[in-house]
C-alpha positions as CSV (number, residue, x, y, z in Angstrom):
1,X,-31.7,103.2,1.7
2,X,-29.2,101.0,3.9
3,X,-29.0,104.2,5.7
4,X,-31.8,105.2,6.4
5,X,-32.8,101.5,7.7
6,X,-30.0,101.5,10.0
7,X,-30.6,105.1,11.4
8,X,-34.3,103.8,11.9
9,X,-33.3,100.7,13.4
10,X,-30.8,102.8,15.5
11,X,-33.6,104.9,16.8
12,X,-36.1,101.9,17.5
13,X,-33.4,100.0,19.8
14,X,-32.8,103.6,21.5
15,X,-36.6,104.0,22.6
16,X,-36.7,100.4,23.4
17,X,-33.8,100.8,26.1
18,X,-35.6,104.1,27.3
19,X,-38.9,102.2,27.7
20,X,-36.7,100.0,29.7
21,X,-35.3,102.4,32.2
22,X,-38.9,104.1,32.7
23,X,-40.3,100.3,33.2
24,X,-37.7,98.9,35.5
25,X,-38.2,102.3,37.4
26,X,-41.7,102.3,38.4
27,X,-42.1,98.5,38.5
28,X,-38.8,97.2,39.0
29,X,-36.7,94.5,37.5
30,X,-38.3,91.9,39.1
31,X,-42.1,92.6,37.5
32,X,-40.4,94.5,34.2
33,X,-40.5,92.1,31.1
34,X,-40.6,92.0,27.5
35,X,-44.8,92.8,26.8
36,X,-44.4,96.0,29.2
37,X,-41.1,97.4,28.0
38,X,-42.5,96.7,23.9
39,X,-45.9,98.7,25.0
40,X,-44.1,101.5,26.5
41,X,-41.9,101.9,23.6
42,X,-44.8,101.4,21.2
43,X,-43.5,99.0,19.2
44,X,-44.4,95.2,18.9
45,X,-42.3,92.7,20.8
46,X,-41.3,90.4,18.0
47,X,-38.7,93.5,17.2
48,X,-37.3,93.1,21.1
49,X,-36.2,89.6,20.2
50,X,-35.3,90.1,16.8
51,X,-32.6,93.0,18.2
52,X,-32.0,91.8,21.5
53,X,-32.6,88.1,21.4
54,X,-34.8,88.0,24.5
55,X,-35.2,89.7,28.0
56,X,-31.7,88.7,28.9
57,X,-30.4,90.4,26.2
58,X,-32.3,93.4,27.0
59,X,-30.9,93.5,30.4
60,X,-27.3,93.3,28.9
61,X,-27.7,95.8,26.3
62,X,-29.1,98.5,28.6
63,X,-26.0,98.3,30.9
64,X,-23.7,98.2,28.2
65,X,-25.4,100.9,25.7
66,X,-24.7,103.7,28.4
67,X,-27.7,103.2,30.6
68,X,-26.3,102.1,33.6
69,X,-23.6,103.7,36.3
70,X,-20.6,102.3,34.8
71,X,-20.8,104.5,31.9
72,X,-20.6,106.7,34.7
73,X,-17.1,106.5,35.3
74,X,-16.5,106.4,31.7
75,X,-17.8,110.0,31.5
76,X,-15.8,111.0,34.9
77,X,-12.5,109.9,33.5
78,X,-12.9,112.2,30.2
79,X,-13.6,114.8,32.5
80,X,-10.3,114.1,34.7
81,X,-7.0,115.7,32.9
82,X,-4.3,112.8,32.4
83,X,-1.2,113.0,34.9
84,X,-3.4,114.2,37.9
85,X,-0.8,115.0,40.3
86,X,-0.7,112.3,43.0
87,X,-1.5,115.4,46.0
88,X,-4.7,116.4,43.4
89,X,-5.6,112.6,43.4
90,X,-7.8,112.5,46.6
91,X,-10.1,115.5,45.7
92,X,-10.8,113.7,42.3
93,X,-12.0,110.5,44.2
94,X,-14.1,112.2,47.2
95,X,-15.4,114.8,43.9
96,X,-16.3,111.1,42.2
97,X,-18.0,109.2,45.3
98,X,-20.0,112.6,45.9
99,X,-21.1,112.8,42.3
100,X,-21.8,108.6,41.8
101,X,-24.1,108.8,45.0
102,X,-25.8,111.9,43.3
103,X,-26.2,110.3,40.1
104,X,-27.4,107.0,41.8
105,X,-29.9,108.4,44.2
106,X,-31.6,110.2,40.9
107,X,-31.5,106.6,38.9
108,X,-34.4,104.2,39.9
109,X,-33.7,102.3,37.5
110,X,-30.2,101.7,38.4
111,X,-31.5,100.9,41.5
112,X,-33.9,98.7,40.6
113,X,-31.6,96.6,38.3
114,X,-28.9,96.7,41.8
115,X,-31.7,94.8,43.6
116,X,-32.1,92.5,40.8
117,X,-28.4,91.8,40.9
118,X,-28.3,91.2,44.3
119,X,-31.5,88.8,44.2
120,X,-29.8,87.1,41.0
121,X,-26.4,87.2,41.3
122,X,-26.1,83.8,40.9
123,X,-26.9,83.4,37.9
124,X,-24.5,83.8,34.7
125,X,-26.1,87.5,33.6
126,X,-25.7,88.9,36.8
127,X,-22.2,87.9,36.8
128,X,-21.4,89.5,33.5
129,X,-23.4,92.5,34.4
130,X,-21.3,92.7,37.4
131,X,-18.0,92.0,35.7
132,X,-18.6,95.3,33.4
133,X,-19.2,97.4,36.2
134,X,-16.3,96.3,37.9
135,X,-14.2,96.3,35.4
136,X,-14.8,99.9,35.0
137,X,-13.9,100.7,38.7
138,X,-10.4,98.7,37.6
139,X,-9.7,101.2,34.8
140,X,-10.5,104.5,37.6
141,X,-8.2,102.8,39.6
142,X,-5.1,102.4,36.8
143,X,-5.9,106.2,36.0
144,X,-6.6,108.0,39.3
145,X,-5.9,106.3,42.3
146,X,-3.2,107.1,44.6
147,X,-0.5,104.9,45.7
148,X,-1.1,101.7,43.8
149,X,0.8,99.8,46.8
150,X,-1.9,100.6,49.5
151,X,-4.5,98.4,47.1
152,X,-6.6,101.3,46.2
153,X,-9.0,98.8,44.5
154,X,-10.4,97.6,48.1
155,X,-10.8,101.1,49.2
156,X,-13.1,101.9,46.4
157,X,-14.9,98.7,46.6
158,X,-15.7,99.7,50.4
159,X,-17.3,103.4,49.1
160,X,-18.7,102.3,46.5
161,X,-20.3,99.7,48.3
162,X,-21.4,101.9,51.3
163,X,-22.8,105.0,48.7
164,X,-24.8,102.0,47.4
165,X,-26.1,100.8,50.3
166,X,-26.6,104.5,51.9
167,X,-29.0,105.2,48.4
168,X,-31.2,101.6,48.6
169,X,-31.2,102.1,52.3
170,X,-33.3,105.9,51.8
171,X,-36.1,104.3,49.6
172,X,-36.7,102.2,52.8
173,X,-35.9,104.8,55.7
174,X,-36.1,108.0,56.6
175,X,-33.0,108.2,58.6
176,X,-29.7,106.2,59.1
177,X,-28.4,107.3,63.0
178,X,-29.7,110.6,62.9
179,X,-28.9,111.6,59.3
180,X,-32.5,112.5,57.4
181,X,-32.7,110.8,54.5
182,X,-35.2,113.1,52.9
183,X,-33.6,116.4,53.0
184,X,-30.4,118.1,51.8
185,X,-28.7,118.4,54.8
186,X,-28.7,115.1,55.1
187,X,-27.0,114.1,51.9
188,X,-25.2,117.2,52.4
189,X,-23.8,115.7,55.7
190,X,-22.9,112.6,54.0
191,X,-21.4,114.2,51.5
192,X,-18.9,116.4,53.8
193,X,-18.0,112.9,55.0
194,X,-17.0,111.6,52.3
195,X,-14.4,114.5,51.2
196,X,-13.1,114.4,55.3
197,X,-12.7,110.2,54.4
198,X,-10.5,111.0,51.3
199,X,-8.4,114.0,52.6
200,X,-7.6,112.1,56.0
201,X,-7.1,108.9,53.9
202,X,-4.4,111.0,51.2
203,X,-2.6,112.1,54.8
204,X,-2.4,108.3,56.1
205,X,-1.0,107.3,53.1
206,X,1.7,110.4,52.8
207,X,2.8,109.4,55.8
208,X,3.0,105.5,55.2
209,X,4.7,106.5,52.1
210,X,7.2,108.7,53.9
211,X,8.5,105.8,56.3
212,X,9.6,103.2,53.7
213,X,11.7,106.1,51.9
């Protein structure tokens, strides 16, 4: 019976979090909250605060429960064999960039809770939001980033931070220079950039390495 309550119980919290993903993505975070998230999921919202404590809680849980990008690079690094070979190390991070910007652009939601952030980041949840996230980028860095002298933690700060603002920018704009937003050559264009960044980065650093030997 304990089973079975915790399986159920299990479930419940599940389809609450997806209720809050499909919420957050068509109103955003700012007009989500606790009697739209409990409709959606079809349940009644004295459960939300009984399992998540309240709409902060909420928030917390779906970042941390897998619903957000930083399980992301949770999912990358299982996909990345152990001992890349420094040489190998660039085409894992331009293959990453390209496939978090992918993965971004088809997450609303993600967005949506970005903006909040950004709008909120003052405030103590927004930090620890924040924190998790970045402390995810800190273990990429310890498992795949090339020469841990040239502080490969700034460097993915900067493209993560410019895929970012690249995605939030196309739900406002059609076009950044002369790069459409709204087809595939244009992402494709971005995306060629992004592995031409990496590979000419991996040669500056070769050769920075080769003059303190």
């Amino acid at each position: 019976m304990k089973v079975v309550k915790r399986r159920n119980r299990q479930m419940t919290m599940e389809r609450i979090l997806r209720a809050m993903g499909e919420v957050m993505a068509e109103r955003g975070t700012e007009k989500a909250g606790i009697n739209a998230v409990a409709d959606r999921a079809g349940v009644n919202k004295v459960l939300i605060y009984r399992y998540f404590g309240g709409w902060n809680g909420l928030l917390e849980a779906y970042v941390h429960r897998g619903f957000f990008l930083s399980m992301f690079n949770d999912k990358f690094l299982d996909s990345v064999p152990d001992n890349v070979a420094p040489e190998a190390r660039s085409k894992a991070w331009s293959e990453y960039t390209i496939q978090f910007m992918r993965e971004f652009r088809t997450r609303k939601s993600s967005q949506e809770l970005i903006r909040w952030e950004m709008s909120n980041g003052e405030t103590e949840l927004a930090r620890r939001l924040a924190d998790f996230r970045d402390q995810s980028y800190k273990n990429m860095v310890a498992k795949l980033a090339p020469y841990s002298d040239f502080d490969p933690l700034a460097i993915t700060s900067l493209m993560v931070a410019a895929v970012t603002n690249i995605v939030l920018t196309s739900t406002q704009r059609d076009h950044i220079g002369d790069i459409d937003l709204r087809s595939d050559a244009g992402w494709e264009r971005l995306e060629t950039a992004i592995r031409r960044i990496y590979s000419s980065l991996n040669i500056a650093l070769e050769r920075e390495q080769a003059k303190t030997k």
